[in-house]
C-alpha angles and dihedrals in degrees: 000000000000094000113080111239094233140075122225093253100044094050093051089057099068129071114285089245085060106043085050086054096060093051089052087047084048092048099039083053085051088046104053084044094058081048092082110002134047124242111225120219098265089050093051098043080054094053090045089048086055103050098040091063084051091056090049082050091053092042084238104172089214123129116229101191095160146081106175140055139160112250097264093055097042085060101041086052099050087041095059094038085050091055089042097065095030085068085054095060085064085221097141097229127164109245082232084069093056127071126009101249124264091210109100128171108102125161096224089179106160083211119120114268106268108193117225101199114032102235135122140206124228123193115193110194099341117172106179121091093193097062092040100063085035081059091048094048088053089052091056097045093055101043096248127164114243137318121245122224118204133203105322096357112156107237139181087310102066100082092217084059089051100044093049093053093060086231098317090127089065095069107000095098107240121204116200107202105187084196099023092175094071090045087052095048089043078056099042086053092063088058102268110146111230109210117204109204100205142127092248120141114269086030117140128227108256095232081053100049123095097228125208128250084238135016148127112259110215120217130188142231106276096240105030104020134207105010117228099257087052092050087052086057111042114095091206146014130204125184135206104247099229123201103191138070092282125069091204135063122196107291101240085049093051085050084051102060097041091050098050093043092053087051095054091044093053105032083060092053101054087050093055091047 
């Protein structure tokens, strides 16, 4: 494991990329084993040995000046080297697809979802996968109650949704409204708030607005925004107050800074009662 599988001549043989592929093989192999069992000094000043001869063979200008390192920074540093050489294979992976994660920590309860904080999330028109499992994977972090999917939202079905949610998908209770504005106006009708986050005239900053024990936050397409039907129906509407050049921020991180402000806000409150 520690010895790396070509001689000098041999590796030098192949295309950089490739050549750039088998270090990041070797390393990924170094990595996973770190995952579960330490290396010793000796082991390690094997492993850098090694890998400084590689990047002779590379002509890598870096300077490799230690031996020894504690488990954490032994990872961080193969990892980065890892990444490091992955970018030079010019394979055009996602760094999701690379190395298995060091956080640990998960709750993998096979327990319903239970919300903490009874908000939902409504995405009206949303395209990108990316932001919606980002989304998912909010909702999740802050204890909120379900994510609602309007007209041709991608869901827990599309795998890039998944995959972005690190798994979220798979508790987090997910509503597809074909025609999410009519669903929003029936609750609206029981007395939920809907509550439209968006940079209209008359909309509130979100530290400045007394938020509700309970509501639907509405968020818009990520080009165009709130549509029209879903403007008539929201009862209120709070902004992000922005200081640069642009008026918008991504759309999973706009949803970021609204829930977790509401969590705090409420989470406050329940402590003062």
């Amino acid at each position: 494991m520690l010895s790396f599988p070509y001689t000098k001549n041999k590796f030098l043989s192949m295309p950089l990329a490739r050549q750039h592929k088998w270090v990041g093989i070797w390393l990924e192999q170094i990595y996973k084993h770190l995952l579960t069992q330490e290396l010793s000094e000796k082991s390690q000043a094997i492993f850098f040995e090694n890998y400084r001869r590689i990047l002779s063979w590379l002509q890598d200008p870096l300077s490799l000046e230690t031996s020894s390192l504690d488990q954490r920074l032994l990872l961080e540093f193969v990892s980065d080297r890892f990444h490091a050489h992955q970018k030079q294979t010019e394979l055009g992976l996602s760094e999701s697809e690379f190395l298995p994660k060091v956080i640990q920590g998960d709750d993998l309860s096979d327990e319903p979802w239970k919300a903490v904080i009874p908000y939902q999330i409504a995405l009206d028109r949303f395209r990108s996968a990316f932001n919606v499992g980002s989304i998912f994977r909010i909702a999740d972090a802050v204890g909120f109650q379900q994510v609602l999917l309007g007209g041709t939202t991608p869901g827990k079905e599309n795998s890039q949704v998944s995959k972005t949610s690190m798994g979220s998908t798979n508790w987090i209770p997910e509503k597809k409204c074909l025609h999410l504005a009519a669903h929003l106006k029936a609750e609206c009708e029981q007395g939920l708030p809907i509550i439209g986050i968006e940079t209209v005239e008359g909309a509130v900053n979100h530290t400045e607005y007394p938020w509700p024990q309970q509501g639907i936050l509405c968020f818009g397409n990520e080009e165009y925004g709130l549509s029209q039907e879903m403007l008539g129906i929201c009862t209120d509407f709070v902004q992000i107050p922005m200081s640069g050049r642009k008026n918008s921020i991504n759309a999973a991180n706009a949803v970021a800074v609204i829930a977790f402000h509401i969590a705090n806000v409420l989470q406050q409150g329940n402590k003062s009662c």
